[in-house]
BAVEX-340145 format. One record per residue (C-alpha): residue number from 1; residue in one letter; x, y, z. Coordinates in pm, 1 decimal. Layout:
N
NUM, A, X, Y, Z .
...
//
This chain:
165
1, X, -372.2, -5254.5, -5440.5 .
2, X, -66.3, -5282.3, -5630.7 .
3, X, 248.3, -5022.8, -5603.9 .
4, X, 188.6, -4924.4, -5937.6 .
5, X, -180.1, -4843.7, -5886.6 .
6, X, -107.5, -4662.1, -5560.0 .
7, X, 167.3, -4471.8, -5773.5 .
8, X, -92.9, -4405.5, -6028.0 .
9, X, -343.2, -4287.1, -5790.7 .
10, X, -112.5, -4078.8, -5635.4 .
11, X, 14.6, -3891.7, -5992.3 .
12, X, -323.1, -3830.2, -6090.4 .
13, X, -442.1, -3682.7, -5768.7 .
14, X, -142.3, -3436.8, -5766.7 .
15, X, -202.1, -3382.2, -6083.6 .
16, X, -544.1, -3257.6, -6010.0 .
17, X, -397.7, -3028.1, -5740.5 .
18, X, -158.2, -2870.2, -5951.8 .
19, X, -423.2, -2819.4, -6221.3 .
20, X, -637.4, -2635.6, -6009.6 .
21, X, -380.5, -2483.3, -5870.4 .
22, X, -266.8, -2304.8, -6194.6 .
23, X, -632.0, -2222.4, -6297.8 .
24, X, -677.1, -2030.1, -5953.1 .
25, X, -355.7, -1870.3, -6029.6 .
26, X, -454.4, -1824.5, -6348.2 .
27, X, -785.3, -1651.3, -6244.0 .
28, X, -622.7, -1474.0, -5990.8 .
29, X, -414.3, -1309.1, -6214.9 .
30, X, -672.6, -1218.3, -6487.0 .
31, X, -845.1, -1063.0, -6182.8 .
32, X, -585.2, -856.6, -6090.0 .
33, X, -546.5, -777.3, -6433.3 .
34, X, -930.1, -632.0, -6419.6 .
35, X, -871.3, -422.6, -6118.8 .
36, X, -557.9, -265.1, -6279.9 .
37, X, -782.8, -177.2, -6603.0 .
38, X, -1036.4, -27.3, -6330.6 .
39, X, -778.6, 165.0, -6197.2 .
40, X, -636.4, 300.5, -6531.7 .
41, X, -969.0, 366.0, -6601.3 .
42, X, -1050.7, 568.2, -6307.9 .
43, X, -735.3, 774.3, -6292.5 .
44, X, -840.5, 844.0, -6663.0 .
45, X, -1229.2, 967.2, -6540.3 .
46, X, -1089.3, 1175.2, -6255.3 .
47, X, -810.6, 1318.5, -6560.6 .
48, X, -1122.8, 1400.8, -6804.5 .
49, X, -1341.0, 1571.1, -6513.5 .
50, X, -992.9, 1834.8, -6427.5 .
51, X, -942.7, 1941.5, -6796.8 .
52, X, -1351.4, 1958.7, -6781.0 .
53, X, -1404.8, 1766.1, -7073.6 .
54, X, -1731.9, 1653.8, -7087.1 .
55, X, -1754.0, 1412.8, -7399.8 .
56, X, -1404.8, 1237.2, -7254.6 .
57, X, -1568.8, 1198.6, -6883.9 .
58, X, -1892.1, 1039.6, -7007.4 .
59, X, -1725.5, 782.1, -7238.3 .
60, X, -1648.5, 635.7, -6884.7 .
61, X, -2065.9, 551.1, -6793.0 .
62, X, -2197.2, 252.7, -6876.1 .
63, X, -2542.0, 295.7, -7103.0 .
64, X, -2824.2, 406.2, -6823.4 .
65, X, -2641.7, 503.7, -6504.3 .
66, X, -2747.1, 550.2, -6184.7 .
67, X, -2540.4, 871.8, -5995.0 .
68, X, -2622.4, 910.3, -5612.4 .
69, X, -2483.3, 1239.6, -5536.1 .
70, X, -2520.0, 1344.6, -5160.9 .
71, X, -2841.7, 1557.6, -5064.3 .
72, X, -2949.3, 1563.8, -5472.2 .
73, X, -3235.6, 1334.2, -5635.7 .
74, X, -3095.8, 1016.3, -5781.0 .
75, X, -2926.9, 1096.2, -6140.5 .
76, X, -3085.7, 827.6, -6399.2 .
77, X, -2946.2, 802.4, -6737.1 .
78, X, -2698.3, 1028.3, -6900.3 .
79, X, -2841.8, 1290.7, -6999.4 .
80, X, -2907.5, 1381.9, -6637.3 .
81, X, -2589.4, 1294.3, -6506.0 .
82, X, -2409.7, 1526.0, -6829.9 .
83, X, -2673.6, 1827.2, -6688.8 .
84, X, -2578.8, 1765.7, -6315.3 .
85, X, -2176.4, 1752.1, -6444.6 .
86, X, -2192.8, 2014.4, -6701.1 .
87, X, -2335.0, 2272.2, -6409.4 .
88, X, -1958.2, 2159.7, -6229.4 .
89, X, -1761.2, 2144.2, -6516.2 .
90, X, -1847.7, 2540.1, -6573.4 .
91, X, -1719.4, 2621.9, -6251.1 .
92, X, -1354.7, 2744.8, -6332.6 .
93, X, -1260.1, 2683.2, -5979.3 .
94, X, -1373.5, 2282.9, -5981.2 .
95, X, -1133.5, 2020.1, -5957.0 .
96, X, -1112.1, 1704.0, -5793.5 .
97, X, -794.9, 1541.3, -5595.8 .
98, X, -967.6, 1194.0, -5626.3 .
99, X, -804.4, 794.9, -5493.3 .
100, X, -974.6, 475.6, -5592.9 .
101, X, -849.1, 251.7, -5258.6 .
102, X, -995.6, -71.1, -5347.1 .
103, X, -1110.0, -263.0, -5664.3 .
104, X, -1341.3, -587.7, -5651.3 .
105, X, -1396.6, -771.7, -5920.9 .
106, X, -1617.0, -1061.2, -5962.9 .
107, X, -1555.3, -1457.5, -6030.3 .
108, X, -1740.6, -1414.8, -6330.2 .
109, X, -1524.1, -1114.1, -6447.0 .
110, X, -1815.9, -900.1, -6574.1 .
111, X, -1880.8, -707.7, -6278.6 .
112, X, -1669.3, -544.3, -6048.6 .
113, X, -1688.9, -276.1, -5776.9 .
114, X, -1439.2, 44.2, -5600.9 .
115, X, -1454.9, 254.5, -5319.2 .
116, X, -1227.9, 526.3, -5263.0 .
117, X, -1180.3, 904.1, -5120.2 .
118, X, -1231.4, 1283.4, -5320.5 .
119, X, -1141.6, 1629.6, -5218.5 .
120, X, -1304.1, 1889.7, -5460.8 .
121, X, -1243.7, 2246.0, -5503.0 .
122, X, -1544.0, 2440.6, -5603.2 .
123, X, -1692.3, 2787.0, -5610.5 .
124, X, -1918.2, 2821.0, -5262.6 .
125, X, -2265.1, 2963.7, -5261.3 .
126, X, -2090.4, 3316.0, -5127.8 .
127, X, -1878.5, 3321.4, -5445.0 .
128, X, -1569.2, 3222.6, -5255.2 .
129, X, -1290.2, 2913.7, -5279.2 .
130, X, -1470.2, 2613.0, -5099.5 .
131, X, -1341.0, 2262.9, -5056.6 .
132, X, -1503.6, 1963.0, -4947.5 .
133, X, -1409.8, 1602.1, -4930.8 .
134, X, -1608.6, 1233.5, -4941.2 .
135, X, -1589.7, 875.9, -4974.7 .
136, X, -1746.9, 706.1, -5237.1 .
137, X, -1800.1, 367.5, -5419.2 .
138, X, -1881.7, 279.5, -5776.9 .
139, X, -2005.5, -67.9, -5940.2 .
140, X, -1834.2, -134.1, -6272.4 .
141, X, -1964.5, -325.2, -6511.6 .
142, X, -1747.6, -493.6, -6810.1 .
143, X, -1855.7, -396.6, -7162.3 .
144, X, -1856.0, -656.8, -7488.6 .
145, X, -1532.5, -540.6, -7577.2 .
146, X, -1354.5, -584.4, -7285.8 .
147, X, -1355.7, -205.6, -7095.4 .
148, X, -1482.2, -97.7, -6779.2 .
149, X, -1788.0, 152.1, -6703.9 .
150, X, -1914.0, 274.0, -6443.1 .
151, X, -2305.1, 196.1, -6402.3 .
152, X, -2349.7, 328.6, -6026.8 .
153, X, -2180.5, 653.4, -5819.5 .
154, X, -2227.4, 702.1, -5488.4 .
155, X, -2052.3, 946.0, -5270.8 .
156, X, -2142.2, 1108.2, -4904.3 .
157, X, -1944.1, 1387.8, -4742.2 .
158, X, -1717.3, 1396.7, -4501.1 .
159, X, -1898.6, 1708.3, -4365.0 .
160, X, -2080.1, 1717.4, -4009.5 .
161, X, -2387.1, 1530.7, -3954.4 .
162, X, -2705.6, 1611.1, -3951.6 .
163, X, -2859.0, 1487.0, -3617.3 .
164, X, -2588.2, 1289.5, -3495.1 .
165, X, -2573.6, 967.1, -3718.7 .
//
């Protein structure tokens, strides 16, 4: 093999590498990009649910959601999930002190997931202040024009367990 073909060889191979290299960077960054819209879009939610604004909270749901919410039947579609949040929403003591910790989005940038930590204030069942606090984590799903909804909520307390698990 000649120098020149060796020096070709070697141009187009690094050129490969630095090709890839700027689509991963590229795709990192568009990523990144995702999460931060997640993020905005979260603070946003958690905003909507304080000033109890139900029409403003839903717009975050994707169509047909799935809500988990700790010891309460599975929430399918909006309507339930506005009936479950409209019963918290009338409390005038509710208000959640929410963080979304991490945001996953995936390669194909249509799909994404969050986990995080909430401390709510509520009205207890004796009429008194109450707080309690959980973890949760949320799958995301990118609409057609580009936002972020949330198609499943789940959250557990942090209270004691129940038999030790």
């Amino acid at each position: 093999m000649t120098r020149f073909r060796i020096l070709l060889v070697a141009v187009a191979v690094l050129g490969v590498a630095l090709l890839s290299s700027f689509i991963t960077e590229a795709q990192l960054a568009q990523g990144h990009a995702h999460g931060v819209t997640i993020e905005r879009a979260y603070n946003d939610w958690v905003e909507a649910a304080n000033a109890k604004d139900l029409n403003r909270w839903a717009s975050f749901m994707a169509p047909d959601p799935l809500f988990l919410p700790p010891n309460h039947p599975p929430l399918r579609g909006e309507h339930a999930v506005r009936e479950y949040y409209t019963r918290s929403f009338a409390d005038s003591r509710f208000s959640l002190n929410c963080r979304q910790q991490r945001v996953e989005v995936a390669k194909a940038e249509d799909m994404a997931w969050s986990a995080g930590i909430c401390e709510a204030t509520f009205t207890g069942p004796d009429g008194e202040p109450a707080r309690g606090s959980s973890k949760w984590a949320k799958v995301w799903v990118r609409m057609p024009d580009g936002s972020w909804k949330c198609t499943l909520n789940s959250w557990s307390s942090n209270g004691p367990s129940e038999g030790g698990v």
